[in-house]
N, C-alpha and C positions, 0 to 999 in steps of 0.2 A: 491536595487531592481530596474530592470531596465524594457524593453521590455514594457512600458505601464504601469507603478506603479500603483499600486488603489491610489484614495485620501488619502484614511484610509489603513497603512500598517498592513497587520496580523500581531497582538502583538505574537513575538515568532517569527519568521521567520528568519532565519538567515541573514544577511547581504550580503552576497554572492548570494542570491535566485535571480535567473534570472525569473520573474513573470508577467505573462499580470493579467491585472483584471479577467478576467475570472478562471485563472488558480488560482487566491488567491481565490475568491466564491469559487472552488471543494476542495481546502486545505481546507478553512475553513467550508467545508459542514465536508469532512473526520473530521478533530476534534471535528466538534458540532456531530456526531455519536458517534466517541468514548468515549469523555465526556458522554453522554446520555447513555450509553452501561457500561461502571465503575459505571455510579450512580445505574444503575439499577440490575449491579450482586452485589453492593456492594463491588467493590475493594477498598482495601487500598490506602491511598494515592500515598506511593511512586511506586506502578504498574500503576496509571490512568495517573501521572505523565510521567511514560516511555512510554503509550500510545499515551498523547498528543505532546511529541517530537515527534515519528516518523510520526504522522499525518504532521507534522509541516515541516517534514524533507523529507517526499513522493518523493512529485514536486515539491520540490524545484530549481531544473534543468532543467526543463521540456519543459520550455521554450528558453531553452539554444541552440545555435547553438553547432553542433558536435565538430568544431575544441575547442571549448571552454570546451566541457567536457573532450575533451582527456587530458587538463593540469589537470584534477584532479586524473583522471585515468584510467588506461589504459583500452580499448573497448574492453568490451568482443568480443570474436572472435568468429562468428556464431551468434550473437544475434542482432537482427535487430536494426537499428538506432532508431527505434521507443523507446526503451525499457532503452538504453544506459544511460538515466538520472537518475537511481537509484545506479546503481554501482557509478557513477561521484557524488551524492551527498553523499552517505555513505562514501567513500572518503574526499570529504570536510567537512564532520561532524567530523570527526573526525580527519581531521587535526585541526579544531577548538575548538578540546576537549571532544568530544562525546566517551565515551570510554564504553556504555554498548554494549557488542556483540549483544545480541537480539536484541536491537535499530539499531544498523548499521544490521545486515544480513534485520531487518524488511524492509527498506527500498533499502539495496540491493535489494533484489529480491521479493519485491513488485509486479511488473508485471508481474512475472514467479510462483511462490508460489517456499517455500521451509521446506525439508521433515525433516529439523531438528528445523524448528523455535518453539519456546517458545509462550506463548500468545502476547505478543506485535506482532511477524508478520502473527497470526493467525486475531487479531482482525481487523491491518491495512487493510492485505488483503480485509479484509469484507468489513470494511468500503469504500474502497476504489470503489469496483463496485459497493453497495448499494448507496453510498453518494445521498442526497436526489435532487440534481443537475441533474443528468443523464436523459433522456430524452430518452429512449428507456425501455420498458415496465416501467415506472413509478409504475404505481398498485401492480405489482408483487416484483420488489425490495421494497417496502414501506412493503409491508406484511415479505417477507424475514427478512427485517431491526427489524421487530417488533417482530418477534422469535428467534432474536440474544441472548437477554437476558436470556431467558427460553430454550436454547438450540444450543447452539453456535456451535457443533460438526454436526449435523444434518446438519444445514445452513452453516457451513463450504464446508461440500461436496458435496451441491446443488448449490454453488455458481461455487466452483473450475466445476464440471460437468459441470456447462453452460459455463464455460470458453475453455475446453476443446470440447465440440460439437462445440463450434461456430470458433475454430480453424480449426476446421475437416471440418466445412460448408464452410468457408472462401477460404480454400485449405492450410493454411499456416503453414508449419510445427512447429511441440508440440517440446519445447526444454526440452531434456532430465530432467531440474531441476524439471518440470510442469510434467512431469509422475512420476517422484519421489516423489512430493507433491501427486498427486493422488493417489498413490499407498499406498503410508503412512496413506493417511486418507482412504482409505479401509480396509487397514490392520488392523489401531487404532478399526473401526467398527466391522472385523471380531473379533478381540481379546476378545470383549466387550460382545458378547452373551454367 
């Protein structure tokens, strides 16, 4: 671990995690959600398990300078450097033996949502902009957080929607995978009545 190590390394963390302390606190906020989120739907072990790697596996890059994610693999083309460290650690995870697909797509495209993930990259997603760390509407994510449990579909597409207006406020263009995730969870809801 390098860029700033914490004193205390997140247990689980891969070896390879380029991590400032701050960056372990939001890894570790996303894990204590998804822990907190398996206990409270009642998941089995080995699904809360596939949850806490990919919390584990996020940002693990994140910190990483670009030339250093390209040796893991290759930058997506059109997707802003901002984003780059999920493809570069789904890569590393699985040269290092990560071989569940939901676990790698989860943190592949963590930043983007994607329209074929399983729960593992439904949960990540969640956790990832609720995580109790964030510092922008604090109240409103903490209430979000607390209707994951009891309704995870709903807060799925409250979250993707704020993610997507605030593209639209920003100016910055919606990459095709993130209309496809939206789209999917409209559709899941139109299917549903």
């Amino acid at each position: 671990m390098t860029a700033g190590s914490p004193a205390e390394p997140l247990a689980g963390l891969p070896r390879w995690a380029v991590v400032s302390p701050r960056r372990a606190q939001h890894i570790a906020g996303v894990a204590g959600l998804v822990e907190r989120w398996a206990s409270e739907r009642a998941v089995d072990a080995a699904e809360a398990t596939r949850w806490r790697r990919a919390a584990l596996l996020h940002d693990a890059l994140r910190d990483a300078p670009a030339s250093m994610l390209a040796t893991f693999a290759p930058l997506p083309e059109g997707w802003p450097p901002s984003i780059w460290h999920g493809p570069a650690a789904a890569a590393a995870a699985a040269r290092e033996g990560e071989d569940d697909p939901g676990v790698l797509d989860a943190v592949h495209y963590h930043s983007l949502g994607h329209a074929a993930w399983d729960d593992v990259g439904r949960i990540l997603f969640l956790a990832d902009f609720l995580e109790p760390g964030r510092t922008h509407e604090g109240a409103v994510l903490a209430e979000l957080a607390g209707r994951v449990a009891a309704d995870p579909a709903a807060v799925l597409r409250e979250v993707a929607a704020r993610k997507v207006r605030w593209l639209l406020h920003i100016g910055r263009p919606i990459a095709r995978e993130t209309w496809d995730f939206w789209n999917s969870l409209v559709a899941a809801k139109s299917s549903s009545r």
